[in-house]
C-alpha positions as CSV (number, residue, x, y, z in Angstrom):
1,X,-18.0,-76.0,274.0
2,X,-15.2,-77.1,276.0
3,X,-14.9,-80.9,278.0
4,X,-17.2,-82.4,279.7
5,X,-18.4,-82.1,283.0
6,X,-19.0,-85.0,285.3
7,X,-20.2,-83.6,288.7
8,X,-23.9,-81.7,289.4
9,X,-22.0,-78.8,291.0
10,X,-19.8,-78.0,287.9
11,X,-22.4,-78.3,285.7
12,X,-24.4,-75.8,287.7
13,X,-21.6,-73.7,287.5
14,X,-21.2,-73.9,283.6
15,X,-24.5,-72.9,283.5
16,X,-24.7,-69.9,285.3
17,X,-20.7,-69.0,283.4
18,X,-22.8,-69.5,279.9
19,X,-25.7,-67.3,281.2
20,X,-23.8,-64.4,282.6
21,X,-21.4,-64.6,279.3
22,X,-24.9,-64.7,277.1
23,X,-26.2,-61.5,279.0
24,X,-22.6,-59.6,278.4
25,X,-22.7,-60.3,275.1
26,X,-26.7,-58.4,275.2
27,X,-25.7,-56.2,277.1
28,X,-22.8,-54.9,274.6
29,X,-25.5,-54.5,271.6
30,X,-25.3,-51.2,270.4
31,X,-29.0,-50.6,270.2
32,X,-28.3,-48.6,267.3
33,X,-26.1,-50.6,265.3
34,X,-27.4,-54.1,266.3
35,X,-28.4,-55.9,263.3
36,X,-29.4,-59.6,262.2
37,X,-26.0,-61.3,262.7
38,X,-26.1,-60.3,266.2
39,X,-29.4,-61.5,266.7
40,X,-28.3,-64.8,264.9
41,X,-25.2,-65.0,267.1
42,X,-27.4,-64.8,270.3
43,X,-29.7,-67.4,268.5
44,X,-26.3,-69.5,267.9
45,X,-25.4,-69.1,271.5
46,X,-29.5,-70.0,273.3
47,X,-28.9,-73.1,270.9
48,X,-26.1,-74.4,272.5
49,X,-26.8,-73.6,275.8
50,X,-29.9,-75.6,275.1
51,X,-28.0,-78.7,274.0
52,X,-25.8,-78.4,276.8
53,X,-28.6,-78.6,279.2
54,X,-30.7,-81.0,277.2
55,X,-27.3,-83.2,277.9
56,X,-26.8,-82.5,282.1
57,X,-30.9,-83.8,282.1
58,X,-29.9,-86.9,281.2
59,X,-27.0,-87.2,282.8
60,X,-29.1,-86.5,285.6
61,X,-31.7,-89.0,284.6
62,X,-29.3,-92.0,284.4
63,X,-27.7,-91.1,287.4
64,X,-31.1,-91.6,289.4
């Protein structure tokens, strides 16, 4: 999911760039054509937006 990021404030701001990208992505579902690979590609995306912030914590963590 790209390099990583050392600083609090860039890590913020990956954040909220994977969120807004994850809510385009919803927000383009054809709500009549949507279908289980679409769901499963949100599910693919949640997941790595959870490791990624499972990750910053403990960067944070050892930085205190």
């Amino acid at each position: 999911m790209g390099k990583a990021t050392a600083n609090k404030a860039a890590q913020i701001q990956y954040l909220e760039n994977r969120v807004k990208l994850l809510s385009h992505v919803v927000a383009a579902l054809n709500r009549e054509a949507a279908d289980e690979n679409d769901l499963k590609n949100i599910l693919t995306m949640l997941d790595d937006l959870k490791i990624k912030v499972k990750r910053f914590h403990d960067d944070w963590a050892s930085q205190d």
